[in-house]
FIDREN-92683 format. One line per 3 residues: number of its first residue (from 1); their letters; for each residue z, y, x of C-alpha. Coordinates in pm, 1 decimal. Layout:
REM residues N
NUM	A	Z/Y/X | ...
//
This chain:
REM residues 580
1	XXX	7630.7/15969.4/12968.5 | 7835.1/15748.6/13023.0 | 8183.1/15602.6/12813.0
4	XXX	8362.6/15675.4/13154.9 | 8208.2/15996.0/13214.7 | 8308.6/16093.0/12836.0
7	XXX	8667.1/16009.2/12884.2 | 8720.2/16230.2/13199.6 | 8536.5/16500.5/13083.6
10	XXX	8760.7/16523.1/12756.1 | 9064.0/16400.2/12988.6 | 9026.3/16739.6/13188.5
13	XXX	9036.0/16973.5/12890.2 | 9341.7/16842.3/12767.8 | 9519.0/17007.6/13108.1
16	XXX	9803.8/17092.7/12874.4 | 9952.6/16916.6/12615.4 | 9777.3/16910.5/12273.5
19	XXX	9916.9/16920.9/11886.7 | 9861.4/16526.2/11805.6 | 9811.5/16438.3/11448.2
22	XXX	10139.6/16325.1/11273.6 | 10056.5/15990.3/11276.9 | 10351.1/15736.2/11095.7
25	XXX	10411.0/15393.1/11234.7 | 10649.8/15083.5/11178.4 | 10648.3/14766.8/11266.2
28	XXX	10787.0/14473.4/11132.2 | 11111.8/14328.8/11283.6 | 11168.6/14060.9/11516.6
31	XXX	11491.1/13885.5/11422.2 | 11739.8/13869.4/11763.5 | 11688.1/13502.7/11885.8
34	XXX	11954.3/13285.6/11807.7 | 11868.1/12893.0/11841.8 | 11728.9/12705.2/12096.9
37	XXX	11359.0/12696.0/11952.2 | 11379.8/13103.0/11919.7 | 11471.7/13124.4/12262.6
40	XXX	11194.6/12921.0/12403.3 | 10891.8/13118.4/12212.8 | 10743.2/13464.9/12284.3
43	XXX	10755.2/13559.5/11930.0 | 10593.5/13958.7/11821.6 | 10608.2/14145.4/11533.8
46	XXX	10324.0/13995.7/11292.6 | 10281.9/14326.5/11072.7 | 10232.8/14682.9/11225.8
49	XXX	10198.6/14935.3/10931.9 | 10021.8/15292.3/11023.0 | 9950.5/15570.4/10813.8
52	XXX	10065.1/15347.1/10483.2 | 9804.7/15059.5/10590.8 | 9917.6/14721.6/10683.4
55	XXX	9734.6/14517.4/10955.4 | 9803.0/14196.3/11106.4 | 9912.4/14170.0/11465.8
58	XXX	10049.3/13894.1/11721.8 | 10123.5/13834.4/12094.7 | 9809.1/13745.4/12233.0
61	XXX	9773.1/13562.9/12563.1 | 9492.5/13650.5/12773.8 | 9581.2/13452.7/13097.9
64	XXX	9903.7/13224.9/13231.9 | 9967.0/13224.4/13625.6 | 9775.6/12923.0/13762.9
67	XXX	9468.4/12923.3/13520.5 | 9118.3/12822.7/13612.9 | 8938.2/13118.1/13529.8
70	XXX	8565.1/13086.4/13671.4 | 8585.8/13025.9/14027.3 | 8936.0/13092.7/14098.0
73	XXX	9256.1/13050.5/14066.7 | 9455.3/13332.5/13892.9 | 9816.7/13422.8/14071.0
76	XXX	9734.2/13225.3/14355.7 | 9859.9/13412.0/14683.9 | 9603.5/13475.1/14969.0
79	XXX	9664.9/13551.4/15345.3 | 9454.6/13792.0/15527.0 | 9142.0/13552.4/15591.5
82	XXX	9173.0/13544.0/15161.5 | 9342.7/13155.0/15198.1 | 9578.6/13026.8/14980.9
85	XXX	9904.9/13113.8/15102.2 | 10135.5/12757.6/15152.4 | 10564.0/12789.0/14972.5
88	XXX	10803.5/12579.3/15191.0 | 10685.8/12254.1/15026.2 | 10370.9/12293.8/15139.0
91	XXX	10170.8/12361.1/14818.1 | 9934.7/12642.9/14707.6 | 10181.2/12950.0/14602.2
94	XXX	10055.6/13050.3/14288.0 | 10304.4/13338.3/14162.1 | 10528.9/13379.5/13830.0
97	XXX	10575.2/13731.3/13888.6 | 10284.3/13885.5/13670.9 | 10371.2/14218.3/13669.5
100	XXX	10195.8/14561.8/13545.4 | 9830.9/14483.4/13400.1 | 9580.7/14739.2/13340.9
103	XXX	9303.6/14791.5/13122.4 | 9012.8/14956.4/13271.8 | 8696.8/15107.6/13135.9
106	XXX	8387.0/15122.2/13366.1 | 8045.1/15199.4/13218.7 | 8010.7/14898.7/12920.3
109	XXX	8245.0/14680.2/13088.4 | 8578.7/14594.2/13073.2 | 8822.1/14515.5/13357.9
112	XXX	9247.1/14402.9/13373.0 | 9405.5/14451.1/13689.8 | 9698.6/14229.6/13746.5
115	XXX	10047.7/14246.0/14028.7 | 10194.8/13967.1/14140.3 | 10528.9/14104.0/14217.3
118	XXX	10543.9/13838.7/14557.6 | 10528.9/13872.2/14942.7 | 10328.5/13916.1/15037.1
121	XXX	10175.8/14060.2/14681.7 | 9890.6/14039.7/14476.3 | 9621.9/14205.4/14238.1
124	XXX	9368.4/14031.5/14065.9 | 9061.8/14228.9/13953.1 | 8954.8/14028.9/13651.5
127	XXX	8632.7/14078.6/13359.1 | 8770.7/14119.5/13060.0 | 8574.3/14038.7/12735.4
130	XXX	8635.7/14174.4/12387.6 | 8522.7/14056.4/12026.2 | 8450.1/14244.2/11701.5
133	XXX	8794.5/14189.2/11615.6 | 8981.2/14329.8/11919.9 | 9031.4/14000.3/12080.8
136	XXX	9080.6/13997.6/12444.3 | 9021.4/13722.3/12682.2 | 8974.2/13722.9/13056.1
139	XXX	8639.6/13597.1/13141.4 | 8654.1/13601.2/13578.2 | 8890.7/13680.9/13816.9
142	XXX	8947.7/13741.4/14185.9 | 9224.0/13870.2/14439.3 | 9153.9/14241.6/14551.6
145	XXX	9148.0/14278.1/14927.0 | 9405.5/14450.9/15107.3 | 9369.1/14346.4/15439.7
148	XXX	9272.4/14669.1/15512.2 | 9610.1/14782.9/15498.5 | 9786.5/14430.9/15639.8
151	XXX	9862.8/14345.4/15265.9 | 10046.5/14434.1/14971.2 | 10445.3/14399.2/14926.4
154	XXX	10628.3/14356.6/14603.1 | 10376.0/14562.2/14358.2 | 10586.8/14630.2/14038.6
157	XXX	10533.4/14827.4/13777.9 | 10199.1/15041.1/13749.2 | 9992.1/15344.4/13536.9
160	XXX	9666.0/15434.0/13464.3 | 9562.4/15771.8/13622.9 | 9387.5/16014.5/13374.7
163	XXX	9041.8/15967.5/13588.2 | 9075.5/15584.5/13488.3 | 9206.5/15461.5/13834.0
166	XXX	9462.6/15186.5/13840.4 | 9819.4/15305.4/13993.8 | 10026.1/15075.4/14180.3
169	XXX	10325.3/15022.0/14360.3 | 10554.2/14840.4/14698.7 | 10888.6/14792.2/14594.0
172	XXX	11217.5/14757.5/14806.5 | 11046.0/14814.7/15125.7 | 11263.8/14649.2/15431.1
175	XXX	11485.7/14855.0/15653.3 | 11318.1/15004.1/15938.0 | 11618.7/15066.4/16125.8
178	XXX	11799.2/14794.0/16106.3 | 11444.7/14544.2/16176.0 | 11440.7/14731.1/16505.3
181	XXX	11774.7/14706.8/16583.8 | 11793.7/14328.3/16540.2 | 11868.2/14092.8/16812.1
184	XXX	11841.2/13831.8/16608.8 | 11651.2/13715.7/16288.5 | 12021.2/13669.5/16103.0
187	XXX	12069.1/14012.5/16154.1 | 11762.1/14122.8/15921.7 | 11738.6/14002.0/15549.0
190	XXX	11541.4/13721.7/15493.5 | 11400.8/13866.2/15179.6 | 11116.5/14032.0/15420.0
193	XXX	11066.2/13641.3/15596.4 | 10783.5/13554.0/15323.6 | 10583.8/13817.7/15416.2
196	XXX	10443.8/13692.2/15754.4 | 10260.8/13470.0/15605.3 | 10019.3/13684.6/15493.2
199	XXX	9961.5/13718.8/15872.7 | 9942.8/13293.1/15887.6 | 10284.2/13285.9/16047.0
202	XXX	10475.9/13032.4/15946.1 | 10868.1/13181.8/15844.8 | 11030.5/12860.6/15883.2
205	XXX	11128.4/12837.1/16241.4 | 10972.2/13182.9/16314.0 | 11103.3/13378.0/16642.5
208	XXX	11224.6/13719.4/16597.0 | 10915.3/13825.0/16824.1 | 10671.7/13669.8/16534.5
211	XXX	10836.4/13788.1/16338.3 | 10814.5/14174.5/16448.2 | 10456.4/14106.5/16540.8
214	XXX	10381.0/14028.1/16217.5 | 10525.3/14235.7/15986.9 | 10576.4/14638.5/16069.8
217	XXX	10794.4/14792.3/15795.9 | 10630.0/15150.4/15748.1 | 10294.3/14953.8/15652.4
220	XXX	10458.2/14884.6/15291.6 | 10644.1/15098.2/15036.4 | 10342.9/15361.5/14908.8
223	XXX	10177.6/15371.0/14562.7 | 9855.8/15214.4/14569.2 | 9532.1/15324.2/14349.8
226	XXX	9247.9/15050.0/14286.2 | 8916.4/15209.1/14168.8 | 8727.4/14975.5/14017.4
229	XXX	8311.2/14972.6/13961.0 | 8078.4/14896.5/13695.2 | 7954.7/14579.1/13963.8
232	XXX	8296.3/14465.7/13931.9 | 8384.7/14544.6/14301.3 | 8724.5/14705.7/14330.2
235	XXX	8832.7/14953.5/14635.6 | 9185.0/14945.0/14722.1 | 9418.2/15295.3/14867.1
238	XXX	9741.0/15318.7/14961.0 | 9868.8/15628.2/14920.5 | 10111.9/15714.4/15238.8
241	XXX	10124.2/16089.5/15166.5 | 10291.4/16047.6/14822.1 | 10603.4/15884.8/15008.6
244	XXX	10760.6/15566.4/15080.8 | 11050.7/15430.3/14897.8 | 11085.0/15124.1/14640.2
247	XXX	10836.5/15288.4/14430.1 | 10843.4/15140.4/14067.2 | 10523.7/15337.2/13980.2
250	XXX	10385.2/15622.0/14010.3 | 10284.9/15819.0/13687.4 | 10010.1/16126.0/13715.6
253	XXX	10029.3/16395.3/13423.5 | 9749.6/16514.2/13233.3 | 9654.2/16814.7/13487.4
256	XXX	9545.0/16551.2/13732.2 | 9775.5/16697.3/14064.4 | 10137.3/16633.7/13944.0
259	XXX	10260.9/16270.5/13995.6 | 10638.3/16150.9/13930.3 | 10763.2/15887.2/14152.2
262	XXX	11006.2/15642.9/14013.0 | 11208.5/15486.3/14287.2 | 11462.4/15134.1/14228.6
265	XXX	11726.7/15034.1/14385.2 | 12084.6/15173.9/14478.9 | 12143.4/15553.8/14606.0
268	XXX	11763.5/15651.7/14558.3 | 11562.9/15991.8/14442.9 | 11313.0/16102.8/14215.7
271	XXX	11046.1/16227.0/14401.4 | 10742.6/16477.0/14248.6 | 10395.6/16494.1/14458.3
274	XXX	10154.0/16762.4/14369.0 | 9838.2/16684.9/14529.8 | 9593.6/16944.6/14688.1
277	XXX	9316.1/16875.3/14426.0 | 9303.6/16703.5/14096.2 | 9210.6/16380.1/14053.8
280	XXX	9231.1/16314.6/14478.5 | 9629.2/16180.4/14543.5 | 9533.3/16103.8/14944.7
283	XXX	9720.5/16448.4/15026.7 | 9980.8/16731.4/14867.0 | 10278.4/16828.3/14905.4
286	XXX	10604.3/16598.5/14808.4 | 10913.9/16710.0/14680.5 | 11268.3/16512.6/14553.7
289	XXX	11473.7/16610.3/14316.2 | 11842.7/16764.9/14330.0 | 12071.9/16681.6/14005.6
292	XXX	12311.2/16966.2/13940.8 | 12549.3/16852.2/13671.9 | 12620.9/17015.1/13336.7
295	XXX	12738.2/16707.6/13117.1 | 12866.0/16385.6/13167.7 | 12877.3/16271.2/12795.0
298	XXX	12620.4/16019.8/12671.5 | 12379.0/15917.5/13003.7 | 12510.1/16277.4/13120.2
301	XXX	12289.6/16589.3/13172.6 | 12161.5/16809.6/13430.5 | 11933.7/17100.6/13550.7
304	XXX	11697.4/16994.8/13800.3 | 11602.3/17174.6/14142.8 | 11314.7/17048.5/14391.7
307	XXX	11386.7/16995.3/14739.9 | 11092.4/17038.4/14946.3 | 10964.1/16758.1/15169.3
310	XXX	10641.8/16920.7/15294.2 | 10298.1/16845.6/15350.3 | 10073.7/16519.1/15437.2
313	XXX	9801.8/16357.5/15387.9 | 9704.2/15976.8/15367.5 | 9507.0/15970.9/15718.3
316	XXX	9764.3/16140.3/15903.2 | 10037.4/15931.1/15828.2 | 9866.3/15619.5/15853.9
319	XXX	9746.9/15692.6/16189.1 | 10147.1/15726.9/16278.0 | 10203.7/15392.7/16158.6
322	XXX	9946.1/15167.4/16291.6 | 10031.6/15412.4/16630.7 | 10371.5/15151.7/16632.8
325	XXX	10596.4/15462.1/16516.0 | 10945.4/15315.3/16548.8 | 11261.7/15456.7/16332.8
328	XXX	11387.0/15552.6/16684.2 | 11062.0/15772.0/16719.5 | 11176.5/15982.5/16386.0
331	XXX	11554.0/16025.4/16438.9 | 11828.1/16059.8/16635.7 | 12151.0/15927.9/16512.8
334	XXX	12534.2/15956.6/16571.7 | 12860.4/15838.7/16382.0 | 12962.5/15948.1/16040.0
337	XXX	13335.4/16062.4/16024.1 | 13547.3/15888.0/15793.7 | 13541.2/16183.4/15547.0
340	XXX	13169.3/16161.9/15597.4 | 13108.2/16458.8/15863.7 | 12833.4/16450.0/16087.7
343	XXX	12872.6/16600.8/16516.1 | 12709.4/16977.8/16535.0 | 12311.0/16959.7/16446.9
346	XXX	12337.7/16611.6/16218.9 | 12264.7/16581.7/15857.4 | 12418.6/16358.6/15696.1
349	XXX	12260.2/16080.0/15462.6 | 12376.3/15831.5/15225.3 | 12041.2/15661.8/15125.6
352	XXX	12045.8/15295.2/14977.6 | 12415.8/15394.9/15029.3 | 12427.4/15385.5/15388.4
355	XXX	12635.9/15641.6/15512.6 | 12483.9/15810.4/15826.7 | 12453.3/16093.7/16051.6
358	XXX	12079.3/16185.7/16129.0 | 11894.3/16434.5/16340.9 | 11489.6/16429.8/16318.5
361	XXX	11348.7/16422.7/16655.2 | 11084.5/16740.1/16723.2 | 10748.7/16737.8/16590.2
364	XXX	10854.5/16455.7/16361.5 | 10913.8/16627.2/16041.4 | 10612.7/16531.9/15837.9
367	XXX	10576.6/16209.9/15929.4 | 10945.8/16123.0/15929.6 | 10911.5/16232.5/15575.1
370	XXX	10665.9/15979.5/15450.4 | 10804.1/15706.7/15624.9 | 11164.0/15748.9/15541.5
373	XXX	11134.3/15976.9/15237.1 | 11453.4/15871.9/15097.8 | 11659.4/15883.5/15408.5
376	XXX	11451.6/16261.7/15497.9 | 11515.2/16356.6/15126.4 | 11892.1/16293.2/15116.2
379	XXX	11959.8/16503.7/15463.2 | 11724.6/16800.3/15298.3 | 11992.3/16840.4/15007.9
382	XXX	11823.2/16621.4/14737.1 | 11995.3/16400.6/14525.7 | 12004.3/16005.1/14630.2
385	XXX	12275.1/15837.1/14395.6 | 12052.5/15749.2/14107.3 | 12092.3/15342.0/14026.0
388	XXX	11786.9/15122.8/13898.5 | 11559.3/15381.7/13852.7 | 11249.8/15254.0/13673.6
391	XXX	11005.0/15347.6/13424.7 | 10813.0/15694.0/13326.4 | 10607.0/15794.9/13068.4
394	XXX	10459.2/16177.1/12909.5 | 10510.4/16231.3/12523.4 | 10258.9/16445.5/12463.8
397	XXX	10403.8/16544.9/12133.9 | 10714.6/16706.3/12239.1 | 10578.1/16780.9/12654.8
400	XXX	10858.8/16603.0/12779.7 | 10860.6/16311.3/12986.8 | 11123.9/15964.6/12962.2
403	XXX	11253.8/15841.6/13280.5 | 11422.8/15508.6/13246.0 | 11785.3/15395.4/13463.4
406	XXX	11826.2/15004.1/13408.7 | 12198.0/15053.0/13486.9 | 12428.4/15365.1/13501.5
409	XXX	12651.1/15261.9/13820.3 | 12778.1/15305.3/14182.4 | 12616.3/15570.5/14324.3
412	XXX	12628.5/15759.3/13960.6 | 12948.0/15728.4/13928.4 | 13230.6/16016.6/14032.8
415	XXX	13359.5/15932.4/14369.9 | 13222.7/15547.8/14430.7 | 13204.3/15465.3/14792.1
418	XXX	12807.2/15498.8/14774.7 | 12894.4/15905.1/14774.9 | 13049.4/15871.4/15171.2
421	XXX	12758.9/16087.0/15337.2 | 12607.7/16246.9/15023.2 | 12714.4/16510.0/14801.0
424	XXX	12895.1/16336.0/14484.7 | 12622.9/16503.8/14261.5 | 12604.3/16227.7/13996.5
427	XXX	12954.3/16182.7/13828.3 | 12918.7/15943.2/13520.4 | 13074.8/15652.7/13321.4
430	XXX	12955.1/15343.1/13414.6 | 12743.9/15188.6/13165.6 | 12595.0/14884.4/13288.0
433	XXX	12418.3/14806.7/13010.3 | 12178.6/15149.0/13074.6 | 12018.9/15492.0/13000.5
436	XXX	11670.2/15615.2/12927.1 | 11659.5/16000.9/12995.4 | 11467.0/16295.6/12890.7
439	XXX	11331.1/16532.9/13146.0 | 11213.5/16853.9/13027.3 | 10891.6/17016.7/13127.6
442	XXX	10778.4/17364.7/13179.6 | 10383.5/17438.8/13177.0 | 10305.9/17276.6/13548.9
445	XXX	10464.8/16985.0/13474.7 | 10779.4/17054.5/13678.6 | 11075.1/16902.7/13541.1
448	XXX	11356.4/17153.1/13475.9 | 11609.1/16939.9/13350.4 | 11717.8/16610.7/13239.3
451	XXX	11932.9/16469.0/12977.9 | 12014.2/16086.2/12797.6 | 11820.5/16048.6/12534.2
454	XXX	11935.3/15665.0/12425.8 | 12162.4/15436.2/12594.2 | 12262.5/15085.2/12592.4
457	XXX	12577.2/15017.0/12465.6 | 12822.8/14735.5/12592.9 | 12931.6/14512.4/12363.8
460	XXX	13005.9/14114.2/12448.2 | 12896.1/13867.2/12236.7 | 12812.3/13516.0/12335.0
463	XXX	12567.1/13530.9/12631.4 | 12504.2/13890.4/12580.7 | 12726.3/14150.9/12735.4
466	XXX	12515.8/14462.5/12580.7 | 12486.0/14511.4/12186.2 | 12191.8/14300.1/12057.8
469	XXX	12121.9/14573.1/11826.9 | 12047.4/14811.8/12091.4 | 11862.5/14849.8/12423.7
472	XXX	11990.2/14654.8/12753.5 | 11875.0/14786.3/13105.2 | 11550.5/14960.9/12969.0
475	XXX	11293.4/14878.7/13275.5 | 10917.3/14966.9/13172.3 | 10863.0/15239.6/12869.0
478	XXX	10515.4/15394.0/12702.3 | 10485.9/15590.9/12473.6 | 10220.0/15648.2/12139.2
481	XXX	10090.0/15958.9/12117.2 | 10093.6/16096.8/11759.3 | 10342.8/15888.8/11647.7
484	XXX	10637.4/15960.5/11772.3 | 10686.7/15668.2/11907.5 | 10868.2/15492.9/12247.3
487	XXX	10822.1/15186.3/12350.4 | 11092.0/15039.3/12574.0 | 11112.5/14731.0/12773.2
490	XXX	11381.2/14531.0/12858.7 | 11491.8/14393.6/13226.3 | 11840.4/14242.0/13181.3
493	XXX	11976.4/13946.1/13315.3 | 12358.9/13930.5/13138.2 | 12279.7/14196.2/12893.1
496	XXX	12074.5/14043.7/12632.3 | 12003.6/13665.0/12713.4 | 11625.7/13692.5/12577.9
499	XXX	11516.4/13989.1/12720.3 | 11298.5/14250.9/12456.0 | 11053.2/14475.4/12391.7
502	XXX	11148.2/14753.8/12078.0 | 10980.8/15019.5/11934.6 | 11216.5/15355.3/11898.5
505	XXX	11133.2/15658.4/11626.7 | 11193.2/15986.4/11870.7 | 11286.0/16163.8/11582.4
508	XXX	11530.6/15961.1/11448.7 | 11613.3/15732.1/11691.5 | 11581.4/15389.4/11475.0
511	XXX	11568.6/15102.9/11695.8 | 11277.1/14749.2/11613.9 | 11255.3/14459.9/11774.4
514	XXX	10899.1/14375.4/11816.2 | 10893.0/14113.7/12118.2 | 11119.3/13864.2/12225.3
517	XXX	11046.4/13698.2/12537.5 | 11172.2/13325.5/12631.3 | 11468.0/13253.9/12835.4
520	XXX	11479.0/13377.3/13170.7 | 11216.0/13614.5/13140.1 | 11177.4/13980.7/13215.7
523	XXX	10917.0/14211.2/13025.3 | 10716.0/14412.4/13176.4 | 10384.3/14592.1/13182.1
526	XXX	10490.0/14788.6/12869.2 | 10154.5/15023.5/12855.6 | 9997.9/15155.5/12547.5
529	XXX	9639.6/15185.0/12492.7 | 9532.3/15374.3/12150.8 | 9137.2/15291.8/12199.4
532	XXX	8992.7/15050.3/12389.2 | 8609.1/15068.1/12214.0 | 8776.4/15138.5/11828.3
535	XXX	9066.3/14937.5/11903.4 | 9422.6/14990.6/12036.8 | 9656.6/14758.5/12275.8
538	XXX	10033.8/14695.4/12400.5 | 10018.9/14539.6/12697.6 | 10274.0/14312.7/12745.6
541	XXX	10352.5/14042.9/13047.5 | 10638.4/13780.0/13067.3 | 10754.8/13768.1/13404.5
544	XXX	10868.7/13419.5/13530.2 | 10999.3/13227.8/13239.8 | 11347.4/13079.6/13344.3
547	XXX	11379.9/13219.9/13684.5 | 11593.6/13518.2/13669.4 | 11825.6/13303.9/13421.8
550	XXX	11880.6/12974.7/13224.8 | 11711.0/12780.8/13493.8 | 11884.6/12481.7/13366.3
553	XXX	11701.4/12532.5/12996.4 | 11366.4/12428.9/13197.1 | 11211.7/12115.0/13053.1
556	XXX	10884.7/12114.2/13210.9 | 10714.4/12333.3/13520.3 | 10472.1/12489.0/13280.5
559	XXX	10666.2/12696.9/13097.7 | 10766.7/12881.0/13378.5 | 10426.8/13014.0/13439.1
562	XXX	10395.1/13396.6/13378.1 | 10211.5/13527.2/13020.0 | 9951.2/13779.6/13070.8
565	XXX	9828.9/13983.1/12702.0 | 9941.8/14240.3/12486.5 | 10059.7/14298.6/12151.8
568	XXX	9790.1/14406.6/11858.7 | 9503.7/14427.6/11855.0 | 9592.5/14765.6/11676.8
571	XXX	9315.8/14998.9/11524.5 | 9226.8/15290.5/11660.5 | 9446.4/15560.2/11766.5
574	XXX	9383.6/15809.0/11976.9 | 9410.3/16189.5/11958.2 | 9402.1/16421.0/12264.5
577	XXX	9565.8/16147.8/12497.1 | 9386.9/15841.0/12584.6 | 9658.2/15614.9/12779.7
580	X	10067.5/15666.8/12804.2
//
């Protein structure tokens, strides 16, 4: 039998959740950076302590965007015919966005999966090889092909199904409507331009008509689910019947059916898919969530309905697309009031806080609700004024799950001008500094309601408009099972200069710092593995190094290459749950 085989089979008994042992946990602290040198380094806690034993642990890097591993090139962007893709200046685009990295068993090997949060996007499949000690290093690599499905836009954040699948993601997919409304290229953003060169057209000097011919917005926007084999071949899905919005990731529970869709931006949903059979996410039914208030202290509170969406499946709606369906084929649409009224037989809709009046055209209910989910989900009833909605993750302990909201603002806010067209569900304080909630769960997996459960607080200090003793626009979270334990990520531009990665008691709610991350940088990939072959891993990747800030602190193009590895190597520490 094999190691695969073993984990699914033990994976599918633990449908519901499972006493862990009471594992304890701490880690030694990271001191805030202060100087110049500090804020430079990716520096980790060196001592993690569990169950009263001490071991040694580190950031380890297992890769940097541009390496030489074997025969290629890792983070270098490829076009349809798999050739380098060529930036403005001519040279080979090799990416700084490293995003979510996966570990994956398969029979005695071991395999990362790597985004490249670009456009057009990337995953690399790479071999991964591991020591006595734990030590990980990446051994091969290669881009996974997705030409299948005209390439891969903006893949974010990511999960780990429970049948050892990698789940991905397409973030801020472009604007349908507006793309075919153009008459001109300046009237559509020119963050989709890149894009067409994964079809080897050229954006600079691009006509609109290229442009249109090359890139069809309802091709990108889906979670995507890369199956990997023991040969080291890797099969890539994209997932149209789960919905398309800026998914951040999509997270599958332990029964194998129920997924949670995470969705960033401004004025977007939470969206639930529970698929027809377990361990198969190509087609089920999709549902969004509707926030009915009950608190608006700390991160506010709220029971949860689900609005449903209906039926698909992956086949269907991809045969809609690549038909040429147009936004015009899905709706018809009139003016919205100025008190946000729609004519007799419109729905209103204020999704990515456009205010509009919407009508869906007959027949075109299922697929209008895959290929505008948000927009279909906000004239259904459900709830689209949530704000930087990012990552998810199960605690097993207490069967509750953590939804993370980078910033508490605008459309979560009583009466800002994102409500015109919705229903002014959300009514908070702003708190730009962010929120990570607690959902609770009854025995499906459906979440009943929702709650803050720790919150950034604002505070300025110099360079740092959040408290540096607390959490600043929480991004990617994971938590360890048995030991009551989240892990929280940090995505914050003004908020903390350096952003951080900290390790929160659930219980008590004691904050450490256990990874600071150079200047400029965002963390992500936050995933916890408790056993990988007797030994356990935080993943851990540093998104491009000076880009999103402190560009001027640059002293060299290398250090703005992406960092690939993980935090540990930890011992062994697994349960009933075998990735969060």
């Amino acid at each position: 039998m094999s190691l695969r085989t073993t984990l699914l089979q033990a994976t599918a008994i633990a449908v519901l959740p499972l006493a862990a042992h009471a594992g304890d946990i701490s880690f030694s602290s990271v001191p805030f950076a202060t100087d110049d040198a500090a804020k430079r380094e990716a520096i980790a806690s060196d001592t993690v302590t569990v169950n009263g034993k001490d071991y040694k642990i580190g950031y380890h890097v297992m890769a940097r965007s541009g390496d030489k591993i074997g025969d290629n090139t890792f983070a270098l962007l490829t076009d349809k015919d798999g050739k380098p893709v060529k930036s403005a200046d001519g040279s080979e685009h090799i990416s700084e966005s490293a995003d979510f990295t996966s570990l994956i068993r398969q029979g005695d090997k071991l395999y990362s999966v790597t985004h490249f949060e670009s456009r057009p996007g990337a995953m690399y499949l790479s071999e991964v090889s591991q020591d006595a000690d734990g030590n990980l290093k990446l051994v091969s690599t290669k881009p996974i092909d997705f030409s299948e499905y005209h390439g891969l836009w903006v893949p974010c954040a990511g999960s780990v199904t429970p049948w050892e699948t990698h789940l991905g993601s397409e973030e801020y997919p472009a604007d349908a409507r507006a793309i075919e409304a153009a008459t001109s290229l300046d009237e559509i953003d020119d963050y989709d331009f890149p894009m067409v060169r994964y079809a080897g057209v050229n954006p600079e000097g691009m006509s609109l008509e290229q442009f249109r011919d090359a890139y069809k917005p309802y091709r990108y926007g889906y979670p995507t689910e890369i199956t990997v084999s023991e040969d080291g071949s890797a099969k890539a899905d994209k997932h149209f019947a789960m919905g398309r919005v800026a998914v951040e990731l999509a997270y599958v529970m332990p029964d194998q059916k129920t997924a949670y869709i995470s969705d960033d931006g401004t004025n977007v949903g939470l969206f639930r898919f529970e698929a027809d059979k377990a361990g198969d996410l190509s087609a089920g039914t999709l549902y969004a969530a509707k926030w009915n208030q009950t608190s608006d202290q700390d991160g506010g509170a709220a029971d949860l309905e689900w609005v449903d969406l209906g039926h698909a499946d992956d086949a269907t709606i991809q045969k809609a697309i690549e038909a040429g369906t147009r936004f015009s084929d899905l709706f018809e649409t009139a003016e919205i009031g100025d008190d946000g009224s729609c004519p007799a037989g419109f729905s209103a809709a204020n999704a990515e806080g456009n205010a509009e009046c919407l009508k869906v055209k007959d027949g075109m209910d299922a697929i209008a609700s895959r290929l505008e989910t948000r927009r279909y989900a906000s004239m259904k009833g459900a709830t689209t004024e949530f704000r930087k909605m990012e990552g998810i993750t199960y605690d097993s302990d207490k069967h509750q799950m953590y939804l993370s909201m980078s910033s508490v603002e605008k459309g979560m806010e009583d009466g800002a001008k994102q409500d015109m067209g919705g229903m002014n569900a959300i009514r908070l304080p702003q708190n730009k500094c962010g929120t990570v909630y607690a959902l609770s769960l009854d025995d499906n997996y459906d979440a009943t309601k929702i709650s803050g459960f720790i919150s950034g607080m604002p505070k300025k200090t110099e360079n740092n408009s959040c408290d540096i003793d607390g959490i600043a626009n929480p991004d990617n979270i994971t938590y360890m099972p048995g030991y009551n334990t989240l892990i929280i990520g940090e995505d914050t531009g003004s908020g903390h200069q350096n952003d951080v990665i900290w390790a929160m008691n659930t219980d008590t709610k004691e904050l450490t710092r256990i990874l600071s991350t150079p200047y400029g940088s965002e963390t992500t990939s936050t995933y916890w593995y408790p056993n990988v072959n007797g030994h356990g891993y935080l993943m851990a990747v540093i998104q491009h190094p000076y880009g999103e800030s402190d560009e001027d602190k640059l002293t060299d193009p290398a250090q703005a290459r992406a960092y690939v590895g993980y935090v540990g190597p930890f011992p062994q520490m697994d349960d009933t749950v075998k990735t969060q």
